[in-house]
C-alpha positions as CSV (number, residue, x, y, z in Angstrom):
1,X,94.1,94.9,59.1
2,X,90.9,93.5,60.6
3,X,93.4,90.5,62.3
4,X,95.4,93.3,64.0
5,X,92.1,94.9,65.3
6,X,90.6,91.6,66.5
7,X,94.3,91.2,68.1
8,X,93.8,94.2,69.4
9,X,90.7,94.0,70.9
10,X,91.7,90.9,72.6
11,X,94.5,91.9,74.6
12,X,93.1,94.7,75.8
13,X,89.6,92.7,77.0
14,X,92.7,90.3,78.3
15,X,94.5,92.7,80.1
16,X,91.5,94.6,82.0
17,X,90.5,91.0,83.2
18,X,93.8,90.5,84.5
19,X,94.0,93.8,85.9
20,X,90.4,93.2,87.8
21,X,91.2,89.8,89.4
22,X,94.2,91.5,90.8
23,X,92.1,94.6,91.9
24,X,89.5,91.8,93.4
25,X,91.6,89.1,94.8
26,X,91.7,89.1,98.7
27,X,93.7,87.3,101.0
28,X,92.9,83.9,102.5
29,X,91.1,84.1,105.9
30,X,93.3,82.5,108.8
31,X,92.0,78.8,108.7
32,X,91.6,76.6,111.6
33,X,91.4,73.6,109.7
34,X,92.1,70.6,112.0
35,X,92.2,72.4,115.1
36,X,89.2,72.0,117.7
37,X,88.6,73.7,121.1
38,X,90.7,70.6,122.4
39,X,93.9,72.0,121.4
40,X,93.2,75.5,123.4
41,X,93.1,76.2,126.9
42,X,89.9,74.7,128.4
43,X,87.9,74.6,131.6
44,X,86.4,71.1,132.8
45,X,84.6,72.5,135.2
46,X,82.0,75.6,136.4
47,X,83.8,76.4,139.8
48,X,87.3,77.0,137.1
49,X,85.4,79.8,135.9
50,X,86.7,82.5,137.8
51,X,89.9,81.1,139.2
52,X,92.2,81.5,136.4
53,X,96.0,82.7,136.7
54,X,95.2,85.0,133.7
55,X,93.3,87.5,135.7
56,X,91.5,89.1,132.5
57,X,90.4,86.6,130.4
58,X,87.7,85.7,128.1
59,X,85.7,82.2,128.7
60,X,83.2,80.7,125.7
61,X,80.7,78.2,127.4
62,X,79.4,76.2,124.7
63,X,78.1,72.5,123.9
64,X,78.8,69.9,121.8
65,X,75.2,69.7,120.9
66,X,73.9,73.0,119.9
67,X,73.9,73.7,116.4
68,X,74.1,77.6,116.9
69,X,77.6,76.5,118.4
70,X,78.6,74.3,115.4
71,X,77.9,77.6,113.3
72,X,80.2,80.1,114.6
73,X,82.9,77.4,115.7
74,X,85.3,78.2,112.8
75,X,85.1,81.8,114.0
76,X,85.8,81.4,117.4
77,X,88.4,79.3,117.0
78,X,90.0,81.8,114.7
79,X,89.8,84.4,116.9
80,X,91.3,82.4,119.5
81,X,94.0,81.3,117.0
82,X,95.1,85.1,116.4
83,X,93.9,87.0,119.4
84,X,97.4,87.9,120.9
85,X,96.1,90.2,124.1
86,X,94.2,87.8,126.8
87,X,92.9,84.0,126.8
88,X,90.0,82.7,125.9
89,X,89.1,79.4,127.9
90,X,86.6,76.9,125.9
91,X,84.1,75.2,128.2
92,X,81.9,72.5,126.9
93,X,78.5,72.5,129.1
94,X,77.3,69.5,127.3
95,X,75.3,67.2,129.9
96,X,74.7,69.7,132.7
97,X,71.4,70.4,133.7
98,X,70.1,73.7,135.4
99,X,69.2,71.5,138.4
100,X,73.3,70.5,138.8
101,X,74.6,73.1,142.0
102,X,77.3,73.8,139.8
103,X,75.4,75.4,137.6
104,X,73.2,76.6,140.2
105,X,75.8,78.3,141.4
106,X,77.4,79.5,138.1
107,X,74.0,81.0,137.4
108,X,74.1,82.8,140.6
109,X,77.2,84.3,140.2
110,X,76.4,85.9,136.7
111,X,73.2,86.5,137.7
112,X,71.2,84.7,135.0
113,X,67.9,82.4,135.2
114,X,69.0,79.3,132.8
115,X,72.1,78.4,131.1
116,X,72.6,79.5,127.8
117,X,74.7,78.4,125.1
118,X,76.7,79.6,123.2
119,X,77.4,82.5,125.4
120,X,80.9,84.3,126.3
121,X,82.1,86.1,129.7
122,X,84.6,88.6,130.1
123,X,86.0,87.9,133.6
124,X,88.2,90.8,134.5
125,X,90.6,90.7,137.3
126,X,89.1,87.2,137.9
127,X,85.6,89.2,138.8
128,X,82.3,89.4,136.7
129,X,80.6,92.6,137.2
130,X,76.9,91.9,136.9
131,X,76.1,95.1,137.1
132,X,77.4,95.9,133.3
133,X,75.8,92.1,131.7
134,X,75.6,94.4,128.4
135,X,79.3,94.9,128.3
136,X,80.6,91.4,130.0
137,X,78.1,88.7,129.0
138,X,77.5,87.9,125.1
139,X,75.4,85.1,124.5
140,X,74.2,83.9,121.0
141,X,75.9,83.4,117.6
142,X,75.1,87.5,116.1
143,X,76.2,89.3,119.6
144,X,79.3,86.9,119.9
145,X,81.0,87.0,116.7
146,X,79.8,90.7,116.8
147,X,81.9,91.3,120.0
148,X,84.8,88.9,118.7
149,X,84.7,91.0,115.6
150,X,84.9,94.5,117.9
151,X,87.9,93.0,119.8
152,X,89.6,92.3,116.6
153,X,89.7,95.8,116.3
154,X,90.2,97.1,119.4
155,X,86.8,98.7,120.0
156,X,86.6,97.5,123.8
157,X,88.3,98.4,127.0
158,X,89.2,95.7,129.4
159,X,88.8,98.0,132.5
């Protein structure tokens, strides 16, 4: 009798295990294993910035060096991977100085003092309203993958 309760008591401490790791398991995350900004659409240059065919697009200045762009590349290369509604250009800044005119003139145009990486730009109808910087410029790793994560969503208006 005791064997059937000891039995007992182990399939059923069994069974509400099994029944928890199905409860707990969650689906793998989209993976870009392999993949780097290389094998996405990519601007080589500041003046491509705002010429794109696209019209609405999304373009993620970053460099090779910065390790606050090393942190969040996974992300932002998922969200590129399985963000169906506009493009997202990757531009690697590495090796330009404040001093280059292109960047002069980049910084102009956004209307910022120094160029700052990571940062992201929603250029809409190839314009950059620099009147709303809140809602077009994103720079650093906790307001990007914060905005990345709202787009997800759909909690922003491309107007």
């Amino acid at each position: 009798m005791k064997f059937k309760s000891l039995l007992l008591l182990i399939i059923i401490t069994l069974s509400a295990f099994a029944l928890w790791a199905c409860v707990h398991t969650t689906t793998p995350p989209v993976t870009t294993s392999g993949l780097d900004y290389a094998d996405f659409d990519t601007i080589t240059s500041f003046d491509q910035i705002f010429i794109q065919e696209e019209g609405t697009y999304l373009v993620y200045l970053y460099s090779s060096s910065c390790s606050n762009c090393l942190s969040i590349k996974e992300t932002v290369l998922n969200f590129a991977l399985t963000y169906p509604y506009h493009t997202i250009f990757f531009f690697n800044v590495y090796g330009y100085k404040d001093t280059n005119p292109e960047v002069q003139q980049y910084l102009e145009d956004v209307n910022l003092a120094k160029l700052l990486v990571p940062s992201l730009l929603v250029i809409v109808n190839n314009e950059f309203d620099t009147t709303q910087m809140n809602k077009y410029y994103y720079e650093g790793k906790t307001r990007i993958t914060a905005f990345l994560d709202d787009l997800q969503k759909g909690g922003f208006i491309f107007e």
